[in-house]
Backbone as CSV, one residue per row, in Angstrom:
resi,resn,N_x,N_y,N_z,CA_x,CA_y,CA_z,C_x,C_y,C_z
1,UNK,40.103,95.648,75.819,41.276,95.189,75.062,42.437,96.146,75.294
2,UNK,43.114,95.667,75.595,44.558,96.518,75.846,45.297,96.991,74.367
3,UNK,45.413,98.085,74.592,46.200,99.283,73.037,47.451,99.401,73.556
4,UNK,48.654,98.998,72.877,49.373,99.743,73.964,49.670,101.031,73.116
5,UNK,50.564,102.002,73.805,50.522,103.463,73.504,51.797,103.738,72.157
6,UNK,52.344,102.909,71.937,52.998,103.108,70.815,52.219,102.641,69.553
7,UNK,52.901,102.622,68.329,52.440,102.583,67.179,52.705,101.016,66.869
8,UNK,52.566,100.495,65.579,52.568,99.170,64.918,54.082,98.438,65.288
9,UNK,54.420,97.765,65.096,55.387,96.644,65.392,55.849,95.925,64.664
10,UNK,56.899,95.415,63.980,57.349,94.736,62.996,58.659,93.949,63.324
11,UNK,58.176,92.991,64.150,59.308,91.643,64.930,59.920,90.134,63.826
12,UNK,59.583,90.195,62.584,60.584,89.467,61.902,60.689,90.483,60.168
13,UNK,61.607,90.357,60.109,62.232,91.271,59.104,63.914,90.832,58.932
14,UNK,64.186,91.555,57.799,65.853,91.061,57.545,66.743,92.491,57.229
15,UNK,66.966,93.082,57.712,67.312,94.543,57.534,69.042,94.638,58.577
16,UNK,69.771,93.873,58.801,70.799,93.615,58.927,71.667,93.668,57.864
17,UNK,72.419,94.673,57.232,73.543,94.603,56.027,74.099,93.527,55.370
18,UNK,74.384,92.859,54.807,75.238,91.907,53.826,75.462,90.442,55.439
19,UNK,74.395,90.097,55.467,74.534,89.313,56.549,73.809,88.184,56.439
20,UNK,72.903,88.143,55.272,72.030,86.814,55.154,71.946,87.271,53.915
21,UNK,70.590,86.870,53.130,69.796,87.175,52.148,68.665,88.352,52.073
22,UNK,68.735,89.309,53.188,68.252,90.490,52.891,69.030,91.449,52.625
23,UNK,68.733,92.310,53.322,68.924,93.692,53.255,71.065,94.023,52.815
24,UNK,71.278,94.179,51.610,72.527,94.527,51.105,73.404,95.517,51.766
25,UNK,72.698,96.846,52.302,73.678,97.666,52.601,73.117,98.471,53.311
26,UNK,73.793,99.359,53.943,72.776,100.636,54.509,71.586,101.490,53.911
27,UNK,72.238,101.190,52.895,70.970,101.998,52.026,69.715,101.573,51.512
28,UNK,69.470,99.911,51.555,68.955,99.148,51.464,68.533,99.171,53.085
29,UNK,68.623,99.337,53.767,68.270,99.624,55.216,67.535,100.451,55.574
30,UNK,68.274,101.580,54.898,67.514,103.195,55.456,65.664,102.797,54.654
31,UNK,66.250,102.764,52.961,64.994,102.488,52.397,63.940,101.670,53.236
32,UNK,63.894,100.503,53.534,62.662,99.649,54.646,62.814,100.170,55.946
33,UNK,63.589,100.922,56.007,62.986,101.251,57.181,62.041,102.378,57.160
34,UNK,62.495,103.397,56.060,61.061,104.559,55.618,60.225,104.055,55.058
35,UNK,60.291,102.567,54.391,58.845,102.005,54.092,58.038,101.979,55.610
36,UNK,58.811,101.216,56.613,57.611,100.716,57.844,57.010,101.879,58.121
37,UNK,57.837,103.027,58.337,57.629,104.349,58.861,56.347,104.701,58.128
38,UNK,55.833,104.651,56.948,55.404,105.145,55.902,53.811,104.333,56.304
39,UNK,54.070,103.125,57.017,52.816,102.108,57.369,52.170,102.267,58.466
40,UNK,53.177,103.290,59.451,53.060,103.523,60.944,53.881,102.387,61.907
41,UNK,54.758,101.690,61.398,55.570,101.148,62.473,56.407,102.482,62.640
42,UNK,56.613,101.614,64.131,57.606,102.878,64.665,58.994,101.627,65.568
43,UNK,58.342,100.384,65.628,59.536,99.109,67.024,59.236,98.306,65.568
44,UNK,60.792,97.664,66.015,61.170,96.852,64.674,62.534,95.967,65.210
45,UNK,61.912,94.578,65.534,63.262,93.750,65.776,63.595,92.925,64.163
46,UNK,64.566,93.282,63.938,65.042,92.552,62.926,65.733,91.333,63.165
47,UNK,65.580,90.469,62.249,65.980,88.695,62.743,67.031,88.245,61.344
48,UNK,67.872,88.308,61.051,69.041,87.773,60.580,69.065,86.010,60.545
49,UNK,69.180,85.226,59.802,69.426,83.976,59.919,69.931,83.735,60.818
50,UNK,69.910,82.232,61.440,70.999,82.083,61.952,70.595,80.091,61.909
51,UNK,71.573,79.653,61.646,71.651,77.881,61.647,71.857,78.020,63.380
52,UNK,70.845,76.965,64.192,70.893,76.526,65.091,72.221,75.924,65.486
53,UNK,72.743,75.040,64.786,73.690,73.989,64.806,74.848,74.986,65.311
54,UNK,74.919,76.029,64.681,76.457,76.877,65.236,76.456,77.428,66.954
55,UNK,75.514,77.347,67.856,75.349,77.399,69.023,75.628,76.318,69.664
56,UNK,76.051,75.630,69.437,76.520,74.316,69.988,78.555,74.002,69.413
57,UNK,78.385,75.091,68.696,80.112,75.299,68.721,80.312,76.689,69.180
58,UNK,80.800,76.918,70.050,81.010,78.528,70.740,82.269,79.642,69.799
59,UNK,83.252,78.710,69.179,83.847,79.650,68.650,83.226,79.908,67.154
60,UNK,82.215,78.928,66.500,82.381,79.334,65.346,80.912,80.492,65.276
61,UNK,80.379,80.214,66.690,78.774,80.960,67.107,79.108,82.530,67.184
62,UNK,80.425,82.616,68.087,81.058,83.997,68.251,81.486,85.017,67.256
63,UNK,81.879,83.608,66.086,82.635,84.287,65.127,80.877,85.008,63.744
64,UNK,80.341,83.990,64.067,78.730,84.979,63.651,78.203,85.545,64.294
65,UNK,78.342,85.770,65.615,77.708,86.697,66.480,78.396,88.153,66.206
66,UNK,79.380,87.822,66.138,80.261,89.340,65.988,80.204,89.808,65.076
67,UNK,80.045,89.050,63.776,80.024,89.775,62.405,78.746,90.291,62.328
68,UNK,77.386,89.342,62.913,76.270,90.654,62.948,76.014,91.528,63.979
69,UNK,76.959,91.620,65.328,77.113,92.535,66.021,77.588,94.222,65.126
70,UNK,78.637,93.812,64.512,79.292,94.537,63.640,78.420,95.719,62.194
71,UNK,77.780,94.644,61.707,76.708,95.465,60.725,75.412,95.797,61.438
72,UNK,74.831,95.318,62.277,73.675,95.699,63.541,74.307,96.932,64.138
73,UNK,75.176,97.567,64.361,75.384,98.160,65.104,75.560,99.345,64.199
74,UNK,76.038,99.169,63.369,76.233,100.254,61.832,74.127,100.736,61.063
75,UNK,74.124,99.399,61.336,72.001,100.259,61.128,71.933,100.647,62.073
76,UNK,71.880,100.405,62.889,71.431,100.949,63.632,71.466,102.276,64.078
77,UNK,73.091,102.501,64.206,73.569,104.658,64.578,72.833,104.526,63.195
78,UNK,72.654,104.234,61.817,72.392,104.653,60.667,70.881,104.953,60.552
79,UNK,69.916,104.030,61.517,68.486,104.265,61.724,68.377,105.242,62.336
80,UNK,69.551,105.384,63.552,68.969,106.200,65.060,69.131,107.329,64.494
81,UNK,69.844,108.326,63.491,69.853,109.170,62.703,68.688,110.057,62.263
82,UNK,68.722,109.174,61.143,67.581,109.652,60.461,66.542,109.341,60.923
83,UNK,65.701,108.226,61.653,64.337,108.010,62.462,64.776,108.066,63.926
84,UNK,65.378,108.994,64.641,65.026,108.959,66.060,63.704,108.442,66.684
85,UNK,62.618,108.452,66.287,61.742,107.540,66.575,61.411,106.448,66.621
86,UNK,62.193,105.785,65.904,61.902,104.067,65.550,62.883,103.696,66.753
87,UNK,62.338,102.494,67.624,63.230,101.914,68.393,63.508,100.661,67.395
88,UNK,64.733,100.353,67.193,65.169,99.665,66.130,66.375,98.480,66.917
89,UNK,65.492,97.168,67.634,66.355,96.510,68.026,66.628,94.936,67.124
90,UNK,67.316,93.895,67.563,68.307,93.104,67.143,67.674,91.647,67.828
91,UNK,67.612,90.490,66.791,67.161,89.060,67.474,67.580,87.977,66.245
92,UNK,67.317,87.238,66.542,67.602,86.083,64.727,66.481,85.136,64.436
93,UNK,66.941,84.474,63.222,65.631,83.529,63.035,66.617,82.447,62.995
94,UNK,65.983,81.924,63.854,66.827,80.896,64.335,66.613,79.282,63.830
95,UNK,67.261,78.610,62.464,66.951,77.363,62.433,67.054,76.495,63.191
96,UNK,66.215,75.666,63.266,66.516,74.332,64.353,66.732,72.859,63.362
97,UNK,68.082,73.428,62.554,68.429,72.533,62.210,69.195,71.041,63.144
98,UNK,69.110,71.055,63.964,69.158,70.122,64.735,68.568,70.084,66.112
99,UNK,67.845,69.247,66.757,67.375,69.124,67.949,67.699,70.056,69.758
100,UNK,68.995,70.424,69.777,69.424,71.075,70.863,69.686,72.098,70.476
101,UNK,69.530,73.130,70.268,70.009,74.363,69.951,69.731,74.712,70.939
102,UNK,71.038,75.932,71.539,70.745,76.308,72.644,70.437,78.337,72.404
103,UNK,69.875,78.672,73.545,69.453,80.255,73.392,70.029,80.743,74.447
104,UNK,71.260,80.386,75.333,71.947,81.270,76.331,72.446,82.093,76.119
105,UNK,73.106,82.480,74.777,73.463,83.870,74.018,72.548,84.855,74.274
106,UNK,72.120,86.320,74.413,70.848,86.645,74.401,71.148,87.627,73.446
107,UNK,72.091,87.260,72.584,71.976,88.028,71.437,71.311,87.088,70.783
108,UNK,71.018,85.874,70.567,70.101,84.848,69.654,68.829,85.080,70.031
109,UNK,68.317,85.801,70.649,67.068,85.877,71.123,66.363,87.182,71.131
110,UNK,64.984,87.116,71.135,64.594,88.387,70.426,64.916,89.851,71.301
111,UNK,65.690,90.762,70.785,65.857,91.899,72.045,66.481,91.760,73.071
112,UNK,66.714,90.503,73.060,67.602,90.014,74.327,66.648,89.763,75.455
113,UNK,65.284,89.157,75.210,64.203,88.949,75.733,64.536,87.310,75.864
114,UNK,63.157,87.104,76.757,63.070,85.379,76.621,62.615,84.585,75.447
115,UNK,62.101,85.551,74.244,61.311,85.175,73.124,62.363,84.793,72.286
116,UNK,62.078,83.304,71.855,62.780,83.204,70.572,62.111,83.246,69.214
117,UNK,62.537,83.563,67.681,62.283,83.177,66.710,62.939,82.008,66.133
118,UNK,62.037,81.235,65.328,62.444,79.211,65.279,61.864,79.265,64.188
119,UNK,62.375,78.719,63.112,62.354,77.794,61.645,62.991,76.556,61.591
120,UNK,62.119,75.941,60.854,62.863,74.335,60.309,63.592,74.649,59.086
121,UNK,64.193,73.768,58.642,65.078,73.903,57.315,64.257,73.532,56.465
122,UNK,64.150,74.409,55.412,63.755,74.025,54.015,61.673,73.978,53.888
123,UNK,61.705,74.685,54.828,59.682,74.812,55.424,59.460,73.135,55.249
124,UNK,60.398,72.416,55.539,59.551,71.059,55.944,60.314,70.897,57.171
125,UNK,58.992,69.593,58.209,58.361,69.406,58.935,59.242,68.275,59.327
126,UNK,60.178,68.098,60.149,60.948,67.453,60.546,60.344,66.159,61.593
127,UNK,60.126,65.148,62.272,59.479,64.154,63.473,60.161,64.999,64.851
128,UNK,59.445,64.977,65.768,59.695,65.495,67.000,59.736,66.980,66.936
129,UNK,58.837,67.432,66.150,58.986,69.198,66.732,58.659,69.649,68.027
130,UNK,57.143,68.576,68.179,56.669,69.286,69.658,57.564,68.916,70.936
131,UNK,58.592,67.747,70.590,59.747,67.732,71.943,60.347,68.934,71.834
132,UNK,61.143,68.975,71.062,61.768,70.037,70.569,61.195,71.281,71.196
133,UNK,60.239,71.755,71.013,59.571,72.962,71.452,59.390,72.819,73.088
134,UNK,58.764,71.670,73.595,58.856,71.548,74.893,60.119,71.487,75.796
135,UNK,61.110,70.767,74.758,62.439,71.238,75.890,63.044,72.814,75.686
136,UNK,62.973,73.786,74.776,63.118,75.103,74.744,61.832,75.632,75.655
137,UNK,61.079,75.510,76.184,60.317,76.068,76.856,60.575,75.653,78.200
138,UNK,61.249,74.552,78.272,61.556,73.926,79.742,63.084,74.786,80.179
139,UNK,63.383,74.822,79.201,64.921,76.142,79.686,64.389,77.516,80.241
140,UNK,63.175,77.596,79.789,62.617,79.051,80.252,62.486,79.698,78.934
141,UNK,62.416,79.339,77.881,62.425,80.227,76.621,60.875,80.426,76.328
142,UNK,60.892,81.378,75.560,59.320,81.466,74.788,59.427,81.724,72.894
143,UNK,59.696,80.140,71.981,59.530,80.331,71.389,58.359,80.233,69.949
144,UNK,58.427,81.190,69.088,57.722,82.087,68.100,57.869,81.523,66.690
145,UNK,57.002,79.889,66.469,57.241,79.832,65.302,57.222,80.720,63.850
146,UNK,57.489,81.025,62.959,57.196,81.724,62.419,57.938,80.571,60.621
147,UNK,56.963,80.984,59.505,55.212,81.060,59.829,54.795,80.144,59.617
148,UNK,54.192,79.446,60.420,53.903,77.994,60.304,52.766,77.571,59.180
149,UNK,52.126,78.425,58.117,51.141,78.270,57.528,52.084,78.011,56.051
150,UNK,53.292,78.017,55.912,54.161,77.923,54.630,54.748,76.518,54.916
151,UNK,55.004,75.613,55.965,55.481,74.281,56.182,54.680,73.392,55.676
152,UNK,55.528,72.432,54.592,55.019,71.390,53.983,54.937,70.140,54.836
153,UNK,53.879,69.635,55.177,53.518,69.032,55.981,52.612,69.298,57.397
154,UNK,52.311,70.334,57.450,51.217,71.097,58.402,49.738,70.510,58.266
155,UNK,49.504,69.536,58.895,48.170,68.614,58.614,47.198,69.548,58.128
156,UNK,46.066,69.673,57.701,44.791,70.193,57.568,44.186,70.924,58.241
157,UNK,43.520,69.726,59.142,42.697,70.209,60.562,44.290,70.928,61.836
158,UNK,45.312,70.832,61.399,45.876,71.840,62.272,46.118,71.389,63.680
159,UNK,45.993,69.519,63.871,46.588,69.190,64.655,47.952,69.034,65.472
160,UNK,48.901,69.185,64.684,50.010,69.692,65.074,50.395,71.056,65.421
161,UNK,50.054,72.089,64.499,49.642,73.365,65.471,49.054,73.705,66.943
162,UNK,48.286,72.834,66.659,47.622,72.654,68.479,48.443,72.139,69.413
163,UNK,49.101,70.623,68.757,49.996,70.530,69.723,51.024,71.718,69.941
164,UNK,51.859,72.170,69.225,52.880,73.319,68.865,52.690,74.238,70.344
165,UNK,51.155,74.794,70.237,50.337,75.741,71.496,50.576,75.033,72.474
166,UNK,49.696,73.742,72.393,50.092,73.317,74.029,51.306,72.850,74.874
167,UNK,52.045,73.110,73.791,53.648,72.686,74.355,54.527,73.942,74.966
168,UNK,53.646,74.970,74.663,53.693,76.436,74.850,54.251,77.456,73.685
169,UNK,54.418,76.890,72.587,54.954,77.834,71.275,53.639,79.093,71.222
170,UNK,54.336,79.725,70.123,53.372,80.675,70.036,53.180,80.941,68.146
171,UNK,52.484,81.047,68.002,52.912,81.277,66.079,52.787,82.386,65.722
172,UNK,53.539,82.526,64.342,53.700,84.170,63.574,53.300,83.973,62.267
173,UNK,51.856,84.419,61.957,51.727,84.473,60.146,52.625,85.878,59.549
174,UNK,52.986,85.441,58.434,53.582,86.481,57.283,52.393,87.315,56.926
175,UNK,52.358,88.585,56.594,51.769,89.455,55.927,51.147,88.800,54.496
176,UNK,52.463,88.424,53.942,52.392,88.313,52.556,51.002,86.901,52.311
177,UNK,51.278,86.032,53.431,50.604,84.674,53.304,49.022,84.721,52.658
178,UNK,48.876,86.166,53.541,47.072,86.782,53.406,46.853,87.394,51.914
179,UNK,48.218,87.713,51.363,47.561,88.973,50.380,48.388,87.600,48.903
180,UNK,48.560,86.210,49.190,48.763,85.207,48.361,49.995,85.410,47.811
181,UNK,50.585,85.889,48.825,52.562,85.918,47.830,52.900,84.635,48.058
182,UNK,52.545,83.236,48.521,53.082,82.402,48.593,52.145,81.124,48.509
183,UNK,51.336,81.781,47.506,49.699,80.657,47.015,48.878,80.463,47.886
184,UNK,47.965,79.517,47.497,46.534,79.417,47.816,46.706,78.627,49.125
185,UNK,47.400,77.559,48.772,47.869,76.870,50.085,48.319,77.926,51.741
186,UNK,49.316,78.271,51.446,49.204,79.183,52.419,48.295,79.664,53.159
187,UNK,47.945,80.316,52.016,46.741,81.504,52.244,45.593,80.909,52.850
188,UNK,44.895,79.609,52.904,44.164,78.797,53.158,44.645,78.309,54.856
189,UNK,46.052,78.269,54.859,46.361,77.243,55.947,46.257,79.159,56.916
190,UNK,46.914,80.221,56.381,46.529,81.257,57.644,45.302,81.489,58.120
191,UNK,44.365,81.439,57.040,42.964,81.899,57.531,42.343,80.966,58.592
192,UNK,43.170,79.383,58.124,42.415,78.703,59.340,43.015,79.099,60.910
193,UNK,44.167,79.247,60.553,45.008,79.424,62.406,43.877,80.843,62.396
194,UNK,44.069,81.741,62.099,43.486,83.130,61.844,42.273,83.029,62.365
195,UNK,41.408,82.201,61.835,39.416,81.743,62.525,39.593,80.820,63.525
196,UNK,40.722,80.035,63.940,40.830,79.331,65.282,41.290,80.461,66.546
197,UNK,42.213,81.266,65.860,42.398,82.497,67.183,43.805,82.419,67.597
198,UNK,44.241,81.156,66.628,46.016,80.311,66.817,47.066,81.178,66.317
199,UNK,46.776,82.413,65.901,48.143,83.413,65.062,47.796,84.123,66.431
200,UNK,49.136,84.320,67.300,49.383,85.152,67.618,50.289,86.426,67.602
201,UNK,50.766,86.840,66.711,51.505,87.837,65.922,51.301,87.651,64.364
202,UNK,51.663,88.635,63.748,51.469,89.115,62.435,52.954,89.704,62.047
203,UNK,53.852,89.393,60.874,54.898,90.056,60.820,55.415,90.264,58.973
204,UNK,56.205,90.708,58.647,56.358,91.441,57.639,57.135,90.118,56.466
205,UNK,58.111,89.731,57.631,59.400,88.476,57.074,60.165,89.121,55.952
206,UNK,59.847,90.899,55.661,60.430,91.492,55.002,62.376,91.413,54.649
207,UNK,62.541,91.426,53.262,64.137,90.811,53.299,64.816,92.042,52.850
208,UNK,64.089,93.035,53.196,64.737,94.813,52.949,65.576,94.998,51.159
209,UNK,64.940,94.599,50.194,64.711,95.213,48.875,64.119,96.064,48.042
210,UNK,64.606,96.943,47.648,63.381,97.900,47.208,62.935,96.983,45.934
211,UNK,63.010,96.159,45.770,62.268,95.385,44.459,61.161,94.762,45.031
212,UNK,61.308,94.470,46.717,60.219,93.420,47.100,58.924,94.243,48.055
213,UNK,57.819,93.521,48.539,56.945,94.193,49.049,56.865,93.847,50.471
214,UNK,56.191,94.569,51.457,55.986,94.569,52.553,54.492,93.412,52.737
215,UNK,53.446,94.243,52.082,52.089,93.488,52.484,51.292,93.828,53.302
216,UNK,52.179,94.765,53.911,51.293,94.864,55.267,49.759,95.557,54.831
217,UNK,49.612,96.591,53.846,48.451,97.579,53.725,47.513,95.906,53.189
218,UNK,47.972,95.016,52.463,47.049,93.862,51.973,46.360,93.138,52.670
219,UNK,47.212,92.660,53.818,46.573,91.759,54.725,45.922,92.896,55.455
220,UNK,46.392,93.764,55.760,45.541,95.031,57.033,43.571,94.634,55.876
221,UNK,43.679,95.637,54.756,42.639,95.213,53.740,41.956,93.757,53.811
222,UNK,42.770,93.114,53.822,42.203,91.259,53.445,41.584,91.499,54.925
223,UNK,42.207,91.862,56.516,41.074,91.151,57.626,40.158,92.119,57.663
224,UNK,40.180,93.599,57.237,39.153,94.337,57.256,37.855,93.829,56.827
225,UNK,38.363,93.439,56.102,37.046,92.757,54.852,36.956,91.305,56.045
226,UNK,36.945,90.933,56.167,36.383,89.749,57.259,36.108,90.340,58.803
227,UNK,35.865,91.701,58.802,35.532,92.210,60.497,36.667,91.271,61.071
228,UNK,38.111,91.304,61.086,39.073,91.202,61.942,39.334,92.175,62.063
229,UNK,39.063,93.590,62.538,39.775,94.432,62.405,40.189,94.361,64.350
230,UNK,39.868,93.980,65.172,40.381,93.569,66.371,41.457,92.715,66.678
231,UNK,41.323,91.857,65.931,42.286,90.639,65.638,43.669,91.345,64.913
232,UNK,43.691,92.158,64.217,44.665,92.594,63.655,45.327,93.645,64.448
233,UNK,44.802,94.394,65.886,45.522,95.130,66.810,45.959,94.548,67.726
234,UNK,45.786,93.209,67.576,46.308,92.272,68.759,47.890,91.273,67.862
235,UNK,47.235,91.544,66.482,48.353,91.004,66.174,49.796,91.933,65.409
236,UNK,49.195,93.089,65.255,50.115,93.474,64.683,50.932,94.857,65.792
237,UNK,49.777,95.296,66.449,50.625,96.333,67.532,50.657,95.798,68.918
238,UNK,49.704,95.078,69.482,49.804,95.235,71.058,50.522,93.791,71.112
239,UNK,50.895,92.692,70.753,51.389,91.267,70.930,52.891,91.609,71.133
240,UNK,53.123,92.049,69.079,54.146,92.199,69.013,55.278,93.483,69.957
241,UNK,54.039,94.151,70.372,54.799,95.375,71.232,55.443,94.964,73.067
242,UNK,54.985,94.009,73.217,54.605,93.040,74.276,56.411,92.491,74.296
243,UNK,56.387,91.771,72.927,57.511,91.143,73.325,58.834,92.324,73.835
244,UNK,58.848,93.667,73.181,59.782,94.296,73.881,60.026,94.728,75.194
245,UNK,58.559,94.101,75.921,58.861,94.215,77.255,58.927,93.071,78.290
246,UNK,59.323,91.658,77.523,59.211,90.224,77.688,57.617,89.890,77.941
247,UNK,57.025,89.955,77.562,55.432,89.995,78.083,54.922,88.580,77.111
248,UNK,53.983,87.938,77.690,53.183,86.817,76.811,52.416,87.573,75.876
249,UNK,51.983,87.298,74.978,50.981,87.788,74.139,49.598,87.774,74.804
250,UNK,48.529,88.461,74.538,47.377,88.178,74.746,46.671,87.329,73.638
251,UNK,45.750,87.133,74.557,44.551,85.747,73.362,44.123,87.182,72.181
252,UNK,44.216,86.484,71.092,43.952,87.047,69.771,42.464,86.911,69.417
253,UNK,41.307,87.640,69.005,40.272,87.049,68.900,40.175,86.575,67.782
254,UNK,39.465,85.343,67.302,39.206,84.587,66.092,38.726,85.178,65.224
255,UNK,38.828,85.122,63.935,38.050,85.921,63.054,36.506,85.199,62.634
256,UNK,35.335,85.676,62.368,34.169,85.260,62.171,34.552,83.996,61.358
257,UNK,33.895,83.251,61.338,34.020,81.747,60.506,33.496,82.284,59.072
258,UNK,33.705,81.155,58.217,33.546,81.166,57.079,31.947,81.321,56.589
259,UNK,31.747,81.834,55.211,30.186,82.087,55.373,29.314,81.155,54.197
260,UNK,29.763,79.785,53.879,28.882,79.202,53.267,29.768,79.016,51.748
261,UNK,29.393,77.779,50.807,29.871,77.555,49.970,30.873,78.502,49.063
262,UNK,29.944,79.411,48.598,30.475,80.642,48.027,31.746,81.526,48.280
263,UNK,31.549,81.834,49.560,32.670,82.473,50.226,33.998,81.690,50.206
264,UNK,33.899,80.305,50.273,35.397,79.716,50.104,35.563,79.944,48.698
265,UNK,34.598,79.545,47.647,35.363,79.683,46.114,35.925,81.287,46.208
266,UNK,35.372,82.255,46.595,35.693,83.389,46.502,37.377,83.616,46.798
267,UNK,37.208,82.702,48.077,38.542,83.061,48.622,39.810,82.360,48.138
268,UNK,39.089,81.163,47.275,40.503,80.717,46.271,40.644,81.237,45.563
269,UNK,39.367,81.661,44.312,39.830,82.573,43.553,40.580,84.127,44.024
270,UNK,39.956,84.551,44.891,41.085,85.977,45.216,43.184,85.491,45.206
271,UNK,42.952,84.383,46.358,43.914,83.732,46.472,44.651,83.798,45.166
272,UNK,44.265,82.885,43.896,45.180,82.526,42.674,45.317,83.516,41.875
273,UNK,44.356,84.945,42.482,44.482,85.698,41.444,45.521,86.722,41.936
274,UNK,45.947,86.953,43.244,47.080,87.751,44.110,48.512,87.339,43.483
């Protein structure tokens, strides 16, 4: 299994200044960023909103590109400071509120890599995702749903996920999904991508508050306790470390299957009780 030689990785996060709904200010910055530090990340692309739809108007795309050029560039001397160690780069989460969104900017894209990050509006499940995904992959892109285990409408058995893969997407569970910040549902729909082998990254979706939590030590805990502890170096350091060098992810190994009646009640109740 390939390690790579740096430390943990943390590729969706909101730690961009007064620019979305995370992270408020520098100081609100500095703080998550000595949280990751504190977890052992050391590479950290932060992803900023961004509505698809404004890439298809160039002046009004420019006129948001620049304003988070502007506060990105202010964390950043403000990271490179105080953590000279953290490589601390720049990508968005990109809605696909409409069908064509384009990624020729390569500031819309992760690091300025071929990887994109992609959300639907409102975590529901729009008709035609998997075109959608297949014509961004036909431009040459590689994008990173993220997290597909919170979308209302995500069948059961996880047939549309499959398609999602074979169209060439790649998926990103939340931290939080495992340790039940966003219910049972969730938490149910990660473990299955999670025992199919279908999460390939692991990420924080942190919105840089000191009121809110990371997760990461929970879910690290939650796959321990299921012998993922392999599965979780593929998803949380060597995948995500990958994308800073445009690289595909490697196959993630599945986590052991489920162990008999018991073990699922267990795992709702942990679930409702998180």
């Amino acid at each position: 299994m390939e390690r790579d030689a740096g430390s943990l990785a943390d590729v969706h996060n909101h730690l961009v200044p007064a620019v979305d709904d995370g992270a408020r200010d520098l100081d609100d910055v500095l703080d998550a960023v000595e949280r990751f530090v504190q977890l052992g990340v050391r590479k950290i692309i932060t992803t900023p909103h961004l509505d698809g739809s404004l890439t298809l108007d160039p002046d009004r795309l420019d006129a948001r590109l620049s304003e988070v050029d502007e506060a990105f560039g202010q964390a950043a001397e403000a990271v490179g400071r105080r953590f000279p160690d953290v490589e601390f780069r720049r990508g968005h989460e990109v809605m696909l509120d409409q069908p064509d969104v384009r990624f020729d900017d390569p500031r819309v894209r992760m690091a300025g890599t071929s990887f994109v990050l992609v959300e639907w509006p409102r975590l529901h499940l729009p008709p035609g995702t998997t075109k959608v995904l297949e014509r961004i992959v036909g431009e040459g892109y590689r994008p990173i749903i993220a997290p597909p285990e919170r979308y209302i409408g995500l069948d059961r058995e996880l047939d549309l996920a499959a398609r999602w893969r074979e169209a060439g997407a790649y998926l990103q569970v939340n931290y939080g999904s495992l340790a039940g910040r966003y219910g049972s549902e969730a938490r149910t729909t990660a473990m299955r991508l999670l025992r199919r082998g279908w999460a390939d990254y692991m990420a924080s979706d942190f919105h840089g508050r000191p009121d809110r939590k990371i997760y990461e030590r929970e879910a690290r805990a939650r796959l321990a306790d299921l012998g993922g502890e392999e599965a979780l170096v593929h998803l949380a350091l060597t995948n995500p470390a990958r994308i800073f060098r445009d690289e595909a992810p490697l196959p993630v190994p599945p986590l052991p299957p489920e162990q008999g009646f018991w073990a699922k009640v267990k795992d709702m109740l942990s679930a409702e009780s998180s």
